[in-house]
C-alpha positions as MATLAB code, in Angstrom:
seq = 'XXXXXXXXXXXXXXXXXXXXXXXXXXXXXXXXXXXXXXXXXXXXXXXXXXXXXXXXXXXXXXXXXXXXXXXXXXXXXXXXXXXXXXXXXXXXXXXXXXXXXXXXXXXXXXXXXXXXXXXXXXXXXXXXXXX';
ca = [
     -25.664   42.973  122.349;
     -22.450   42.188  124.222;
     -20.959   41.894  128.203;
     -19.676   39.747  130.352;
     -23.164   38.172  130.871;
     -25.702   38.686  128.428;
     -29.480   36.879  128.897;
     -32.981   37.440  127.073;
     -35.448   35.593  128.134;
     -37.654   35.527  124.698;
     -35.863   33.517  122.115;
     -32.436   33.422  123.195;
     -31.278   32.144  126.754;
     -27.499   32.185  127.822;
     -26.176   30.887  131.305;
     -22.621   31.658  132.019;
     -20.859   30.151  135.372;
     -18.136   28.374  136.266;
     -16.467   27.733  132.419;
     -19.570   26.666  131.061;
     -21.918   28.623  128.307;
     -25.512   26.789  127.948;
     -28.127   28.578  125.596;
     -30.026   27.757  123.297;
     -30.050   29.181  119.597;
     -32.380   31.004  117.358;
     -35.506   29.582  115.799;
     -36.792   32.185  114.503;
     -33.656   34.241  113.167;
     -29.817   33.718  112.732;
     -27.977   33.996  115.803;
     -24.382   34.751  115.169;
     -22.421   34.644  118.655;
     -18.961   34.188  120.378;
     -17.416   33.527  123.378;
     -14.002   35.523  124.151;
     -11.560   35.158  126.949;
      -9.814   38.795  127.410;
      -7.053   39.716  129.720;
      -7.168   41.894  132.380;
      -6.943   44.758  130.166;
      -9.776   43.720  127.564;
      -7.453   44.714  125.109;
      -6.343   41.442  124.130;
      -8.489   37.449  123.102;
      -6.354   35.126  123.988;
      -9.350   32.852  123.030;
     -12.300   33.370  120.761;
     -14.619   30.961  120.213;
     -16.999   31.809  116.840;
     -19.746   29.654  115.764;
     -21.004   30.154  112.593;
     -24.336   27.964  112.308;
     -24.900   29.209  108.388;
     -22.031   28.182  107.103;
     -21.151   25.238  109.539;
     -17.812   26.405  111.145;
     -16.679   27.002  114.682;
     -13.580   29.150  114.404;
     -11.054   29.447  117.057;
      -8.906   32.129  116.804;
      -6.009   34.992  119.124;
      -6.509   38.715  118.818;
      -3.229   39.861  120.507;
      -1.497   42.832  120.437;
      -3.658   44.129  117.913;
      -3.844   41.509  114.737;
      -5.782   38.438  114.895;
      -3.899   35.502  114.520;
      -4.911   32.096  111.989;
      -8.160   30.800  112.024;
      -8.719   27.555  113.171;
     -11.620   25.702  111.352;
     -10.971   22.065  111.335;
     -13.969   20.019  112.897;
     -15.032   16.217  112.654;
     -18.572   17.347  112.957;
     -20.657   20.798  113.627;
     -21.813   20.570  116.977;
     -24.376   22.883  116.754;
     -27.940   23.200  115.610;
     -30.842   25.880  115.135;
     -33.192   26.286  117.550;
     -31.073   23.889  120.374;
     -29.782   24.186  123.796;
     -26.347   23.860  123.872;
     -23.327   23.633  126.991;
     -19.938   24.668  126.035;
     -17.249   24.175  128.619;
     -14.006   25.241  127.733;
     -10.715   23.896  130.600;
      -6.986   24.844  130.046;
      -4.235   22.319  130.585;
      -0.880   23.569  130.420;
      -0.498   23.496  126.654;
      -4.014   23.794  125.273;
      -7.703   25.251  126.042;
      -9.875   21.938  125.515;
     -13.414   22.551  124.148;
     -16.314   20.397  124.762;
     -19.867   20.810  123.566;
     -22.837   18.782  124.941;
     -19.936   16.878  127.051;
     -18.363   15.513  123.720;
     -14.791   17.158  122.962;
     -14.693   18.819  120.235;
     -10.988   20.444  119.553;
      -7.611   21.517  121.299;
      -6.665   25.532  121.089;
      -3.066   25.150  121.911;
      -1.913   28.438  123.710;
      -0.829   32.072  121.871;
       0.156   33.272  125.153;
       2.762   31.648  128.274;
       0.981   33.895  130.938;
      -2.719   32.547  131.516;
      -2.836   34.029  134.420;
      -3.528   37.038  132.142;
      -7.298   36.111  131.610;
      -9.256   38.169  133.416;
     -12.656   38.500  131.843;
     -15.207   36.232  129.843;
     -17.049   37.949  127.507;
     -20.162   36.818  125.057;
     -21.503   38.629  122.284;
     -24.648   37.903  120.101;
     -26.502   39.510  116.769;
     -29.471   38.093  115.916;
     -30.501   38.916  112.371;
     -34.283   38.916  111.156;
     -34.721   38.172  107.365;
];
């Protein structure tokens, strides 16, 4: 499923306001999610946030003007865990988007775009996946 706000309340919770994303992720199944920051037009990401809990990755990544850009992958440590609540906060400085998970900073996405005054929707989109 995907929106600008997307909640179940059986498995798999997800609270969006003010910046902040706090769910919780699959027990039972794989959860694949991300969390994109579209301008106005929802044509371009200027941020998307991918968190791959099988393989232990959180890619950061651009789609604009129609290619995605390079993958971001480097981490000290996987912040994420089956089955766990979880708050992401993401803040923008004037050269970066600064991610923090469970209030411990976790990486700098320095800017693909001058204009942030471009973002103008917060999207999330899940699968979950039942083996």
């Amino acid at each position: 499923s995907s929106g600008i706000l997307d909640s179940e309340q059986s498995e798999t919770s997800c609270l969006v306001s003010d910046r902040r994303v706090r769910m919780q992720t699959g027990k039972t199944h794989l959860m694949i999610f991300s969390v994109n920051l579209r301008d106005a037009s929802g044509h371009d990401i200027i941020l998307h946030l991918n968190p791959r809990l099988a393989k232990r990755v959180f890619v950061r990544n651009s789609f604009l003007s129609e290619c995605w850009g390079a993958e971001e992958l480097d981490l000290e440590a996987f912040p994420f865990a089956a089955g766990e609540y979880f708050e992401m906060i993401v803040r923008s400085d004037a050269r970066h988007f600064r991610v923090a998970v469970n209030g411990s900073h976790q990486f700098d996405y320095k800017h693909r775009v001058q204009d942030l005054s471009a973002v103008g929707q917060l999207e999330f989109q899940k699968l979950n996946i039942y083996q």
